[in-house]
C-alpha positions in Angstrom: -9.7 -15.7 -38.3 -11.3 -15.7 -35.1 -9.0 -18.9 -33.5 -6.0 -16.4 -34.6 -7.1 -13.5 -32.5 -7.8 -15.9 -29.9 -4.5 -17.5 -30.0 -2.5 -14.0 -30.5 -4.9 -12.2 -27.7 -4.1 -15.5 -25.2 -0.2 -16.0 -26.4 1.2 -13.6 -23.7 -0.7 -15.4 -20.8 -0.2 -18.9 -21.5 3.5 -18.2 -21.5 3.6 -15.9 -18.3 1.5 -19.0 -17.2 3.8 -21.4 -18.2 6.7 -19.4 -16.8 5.1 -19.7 -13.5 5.3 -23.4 -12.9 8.9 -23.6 -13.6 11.1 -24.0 -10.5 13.3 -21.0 -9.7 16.4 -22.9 -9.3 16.4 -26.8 -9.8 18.7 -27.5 -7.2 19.1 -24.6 -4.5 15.2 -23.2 -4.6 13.1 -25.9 -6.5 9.9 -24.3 -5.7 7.1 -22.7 -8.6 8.0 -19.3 -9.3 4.4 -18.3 -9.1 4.6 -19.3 -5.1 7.8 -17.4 -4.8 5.6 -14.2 -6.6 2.8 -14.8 -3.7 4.5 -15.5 -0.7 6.0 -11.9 -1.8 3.3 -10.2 -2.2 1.2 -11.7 1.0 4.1 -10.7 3.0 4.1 -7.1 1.8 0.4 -7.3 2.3 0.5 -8.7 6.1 3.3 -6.4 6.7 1.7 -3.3 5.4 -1.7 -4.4 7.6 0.0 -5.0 10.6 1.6 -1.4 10.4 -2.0 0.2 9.4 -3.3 -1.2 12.7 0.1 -0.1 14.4 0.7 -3.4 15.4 3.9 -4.3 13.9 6.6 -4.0 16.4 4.5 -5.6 19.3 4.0 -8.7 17.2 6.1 -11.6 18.6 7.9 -13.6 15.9 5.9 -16.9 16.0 2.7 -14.5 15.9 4.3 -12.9 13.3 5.3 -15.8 10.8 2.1 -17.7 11.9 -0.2 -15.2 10.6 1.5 -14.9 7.7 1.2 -18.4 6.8 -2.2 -18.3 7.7 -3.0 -15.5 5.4 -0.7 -17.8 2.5 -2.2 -21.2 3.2 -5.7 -20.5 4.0 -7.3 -21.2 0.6 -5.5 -24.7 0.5 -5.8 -25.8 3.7 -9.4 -25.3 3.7 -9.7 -26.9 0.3 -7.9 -29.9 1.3 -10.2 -30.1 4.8 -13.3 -30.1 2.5 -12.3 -32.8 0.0 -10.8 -34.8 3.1 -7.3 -34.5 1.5 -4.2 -34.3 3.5 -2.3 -30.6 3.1 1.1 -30.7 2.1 1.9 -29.3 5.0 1.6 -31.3 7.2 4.2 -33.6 5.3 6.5 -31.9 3.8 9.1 -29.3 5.2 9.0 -27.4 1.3 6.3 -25.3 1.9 8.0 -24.2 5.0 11.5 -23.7 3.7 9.8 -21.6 0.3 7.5 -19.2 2.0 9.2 -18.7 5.0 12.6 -18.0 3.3 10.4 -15.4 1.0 8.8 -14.0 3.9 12.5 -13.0 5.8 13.7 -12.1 2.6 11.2 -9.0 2.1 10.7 -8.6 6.3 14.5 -7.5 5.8 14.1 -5.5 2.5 11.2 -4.0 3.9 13.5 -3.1 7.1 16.1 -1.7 4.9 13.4 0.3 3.0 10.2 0.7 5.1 8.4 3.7 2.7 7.9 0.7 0.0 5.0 -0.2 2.2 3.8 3.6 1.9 3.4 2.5 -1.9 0.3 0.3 -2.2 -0.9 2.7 -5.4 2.1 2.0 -7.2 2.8 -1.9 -6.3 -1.0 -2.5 -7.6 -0.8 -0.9 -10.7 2.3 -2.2 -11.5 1.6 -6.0 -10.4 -2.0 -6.4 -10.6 -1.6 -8.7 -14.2 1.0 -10.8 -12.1 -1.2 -10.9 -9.2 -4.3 -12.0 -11.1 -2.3 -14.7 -13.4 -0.6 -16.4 -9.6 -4.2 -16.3 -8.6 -5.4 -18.0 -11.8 -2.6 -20.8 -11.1 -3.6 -21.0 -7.3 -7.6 -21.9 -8.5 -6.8 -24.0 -11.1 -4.9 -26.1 -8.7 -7.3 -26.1 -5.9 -10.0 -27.4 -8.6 -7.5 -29.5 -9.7 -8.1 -31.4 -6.9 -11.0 -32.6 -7.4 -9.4 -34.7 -10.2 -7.6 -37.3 -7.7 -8.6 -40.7 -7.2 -9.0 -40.4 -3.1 -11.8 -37.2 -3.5 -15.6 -38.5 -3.5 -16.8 -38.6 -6.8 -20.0 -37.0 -5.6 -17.6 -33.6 -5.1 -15.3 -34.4 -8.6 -18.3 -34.3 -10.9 -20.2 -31.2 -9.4 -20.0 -27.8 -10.8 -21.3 -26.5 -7.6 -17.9 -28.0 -6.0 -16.0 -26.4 -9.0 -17.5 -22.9 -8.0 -16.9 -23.5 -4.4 -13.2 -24.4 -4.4 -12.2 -21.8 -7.1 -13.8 -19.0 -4.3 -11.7 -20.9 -2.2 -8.5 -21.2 -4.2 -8.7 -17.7 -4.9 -9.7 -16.2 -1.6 -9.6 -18.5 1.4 -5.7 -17.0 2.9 -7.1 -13.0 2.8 -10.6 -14.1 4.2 -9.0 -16.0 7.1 -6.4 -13.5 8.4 -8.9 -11.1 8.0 -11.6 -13.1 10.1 -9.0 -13.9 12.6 -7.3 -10.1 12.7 -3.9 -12.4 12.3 -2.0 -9.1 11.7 -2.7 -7.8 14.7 -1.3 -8.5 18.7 -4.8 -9.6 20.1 -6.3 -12.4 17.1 -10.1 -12.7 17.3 -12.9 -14.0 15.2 -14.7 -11.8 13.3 -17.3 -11.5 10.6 -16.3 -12.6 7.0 -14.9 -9.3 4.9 -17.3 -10.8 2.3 -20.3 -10.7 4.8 -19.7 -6.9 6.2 -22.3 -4.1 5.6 -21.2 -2.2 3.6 -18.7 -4.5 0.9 -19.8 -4.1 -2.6 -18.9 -6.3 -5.7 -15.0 -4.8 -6.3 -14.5 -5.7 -2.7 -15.5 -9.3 -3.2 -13.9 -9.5 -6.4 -11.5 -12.0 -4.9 -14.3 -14.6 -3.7 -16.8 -14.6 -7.3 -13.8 -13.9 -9.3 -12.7 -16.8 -8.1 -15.4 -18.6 -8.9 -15.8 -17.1 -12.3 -12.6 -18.4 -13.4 -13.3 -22.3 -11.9 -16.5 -21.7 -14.3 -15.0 -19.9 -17.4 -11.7 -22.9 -17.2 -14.0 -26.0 -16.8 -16.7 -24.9 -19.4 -13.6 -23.7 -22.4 -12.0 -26.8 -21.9 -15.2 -28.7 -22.3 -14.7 -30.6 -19.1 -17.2 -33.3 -18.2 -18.5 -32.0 -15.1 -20.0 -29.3 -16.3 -22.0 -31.2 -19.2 -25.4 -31.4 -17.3 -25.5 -27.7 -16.6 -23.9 -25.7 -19.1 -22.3 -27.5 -21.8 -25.1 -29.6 -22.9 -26.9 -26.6 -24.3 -23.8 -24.7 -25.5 -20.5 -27.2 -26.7 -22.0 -27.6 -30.0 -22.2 -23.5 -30.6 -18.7 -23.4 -28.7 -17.2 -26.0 -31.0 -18.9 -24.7 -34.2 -17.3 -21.1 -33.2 -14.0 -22.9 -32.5 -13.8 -21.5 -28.8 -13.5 -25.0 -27.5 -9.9 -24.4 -25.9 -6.9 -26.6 -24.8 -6.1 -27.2 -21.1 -3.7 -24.2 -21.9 -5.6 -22.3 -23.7 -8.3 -22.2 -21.1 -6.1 -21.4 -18.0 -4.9 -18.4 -20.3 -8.3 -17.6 -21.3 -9.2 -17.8 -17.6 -6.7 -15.4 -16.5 -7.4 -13.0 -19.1 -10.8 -12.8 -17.4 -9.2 -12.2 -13.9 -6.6 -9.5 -15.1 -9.4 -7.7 -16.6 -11.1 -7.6 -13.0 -8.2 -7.0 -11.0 -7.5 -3.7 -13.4 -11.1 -3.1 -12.7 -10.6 -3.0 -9.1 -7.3 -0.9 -9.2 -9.2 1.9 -11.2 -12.0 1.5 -8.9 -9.8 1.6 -5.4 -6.8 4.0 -6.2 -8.5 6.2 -9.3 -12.3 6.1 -9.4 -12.4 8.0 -6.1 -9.7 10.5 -6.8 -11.9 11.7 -10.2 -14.7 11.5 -8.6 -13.4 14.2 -6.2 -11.7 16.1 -8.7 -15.3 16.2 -10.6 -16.9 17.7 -7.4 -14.1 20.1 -6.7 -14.3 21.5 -10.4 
C-alpha cells in the first residue's frame, strides 16, 4: 500500500523529469529541454535585476551576455574547478549556441513586451514546480560528477563532497552574479548573499536546499557513499518499509522535496508579508 502512494505521489515528477532530458529538436536544437527552461528563466532574472538597479540600457552587449552566462554557468564551472574536471565550455561551442540563442530570444520578447518583467509575483507562482524540478536535474548532475573515473576517489566516496556540490549545483550561477554585481555597469566583489546580515533560511533556500536534495537522492537510492554515515544505521528500516527507491524514483522523490520548498518560499516572499499586513491593518 504504501509503495503505491509512493509511486502515484512520485508519477508526475519522474515524468516531468524525464521530459526534461529529452532534446527539444534532434536535429535543429539538440539541447535538454530542462536547459532551454533555465537559460529562460535566468535571463528574465538578470534582465529584471539589471532594470531594478537601473542599469539596463548602459550595459554594453558583451557585459551584458557575459553576466548572463556567469549567472547560468556558475554552479558548473565551479564544480568542475573543484573536482579538477574540464567545463564543457571550454570545448564545446553547444553551450554557447543553446543559452545564448535563449537569452536573445527573451532579450527580444522582453523588448516587445517589457511589463512581463513587472510580473515577478505571477511568473513565481506559476513556474516555481518547473523551476525546482530544472534545479533538481542541475544537482543531480553536478553530483553526478563525482561518478567519473578522472575525479579523486577521496571526493567520489564522501558525503561531505555530495553535500558540497549539490549547494553548488543548485546555487553557484545566483551566488556569483550576485557577488560580482554582474547585472550592473560597474562589477565588483562583494559579500556572499548567503553570508549577509540579515538573510534568513527562505533566503538561502537555494544553497541547503541544495544540499538537502544531494542528501535525500544518494541516501533513497542507497548509494554507497553514504553507507558509513547514514545508511549503515537506516537501509535495513528503509528496505523493510520499501522506501529504498530506483535511480528514478529518487530524483522524483528529490524533487518533490525541492518543490515543496520553493512553494514555501513563494508564500513566504510574495504572500506571507502581504497577510501579515493585512492582519495589522485589521
Amino acid at each position: 500500500m504504501l509503495s503505491t502512494l509512493i509511486a502515484i505521489t512520485l508519477w508526475p515528477f519522474a515524468d516531468f523529469l524525464y521530459y526534461l532530458s529529452i532534446p527539444v529538436h534532434p536535429t535543429w536544437f539538440p539541447y535538454p529541454v530542462a536547459t532551454v527552461l533555465h537559460a529562460g528563466r535566468i535571463s528574465l532574472a538578470f534582465q529584471a535585476n539589471a532594470r531594478r538597479v537601473g542599469a539596463f540600457d548602459r550595459l554594453t552587449w558583451s557585459a551584458y551576455i557575459t553576466g548572463f552566462l556567469i549567472m547560468c554557468w556558475g554552479g558548473g564551472l565551479i564544480s568542475h574547478a573543484l573536482l579538477a574536471l574540464p567545463p564543457p565550455q571550454l570545448y564545446s561551442f553547444g553551450p554557447y549556441i543553446n543559452y545564448l540563442t535563449i537569452h536573445l530570444c527573451f532579450t527580444a520578447l522582453t523588448h516587445m513586451f517589457p511589463s512581463i518583467l513587472n510580473h515577478n509575483k505571477a511568473l513565481d507562482t506559476l513556474l516555481f514546480p518547473v523551476d525546482a524540478l530544472v534545479r533538481t536535474k542541475a544537482i543531480i548532475g553536478t553530483i553526478s560528477l563525482l561518478g567519473l573515473p578522472e575525479v579523486d576517489p577521496v571526493l567520489a566516496e564522501s558525503p561531505l563532497a555530495h553535500l558540497i556540490l549539490g549547494a553548488i549545483g543548485s546555487s553557484g550561477g545566483g551566488v556569483m552574479a550576485a557577488t560580482l554585481s554582474t547585472w550592473t555597469t560597474q562589477w565588483s566583489f562583494s559579500t556572499p548573499i548567503f553570508l549577509r546580515p540579515g538573510v534568513g533560511w527562505i533566503d538561502t533556500i537555494d544553497v541547503w536546499g541544495g544540499a538537502l536534495v544531494a542528501a535525500v537522492y544518494s541516501i533513497f537510492s542507497l548509494q554507497s557513499t553514504f553507507y558509513p554515515v547514514f545508511i549503515t544505521s537506516l537501509d535495513q528500516q528503509v528496505i523493510n518499509l520499501k522506501l529504498a527507491l530506483s535511480f528514478i524514483d529518487a530524483q522524483a522523490f528529490s524533487g518533490l522535496i525541492l518543490t515543496i520548498l520553493f512553494g514555501i518560499r513563494v508564500y513566504q516572499i510574495h504572500y506571507m508579508s502581504k497577510v501579515a499586513v493585512e492582519t495589522k491593518i485589521q
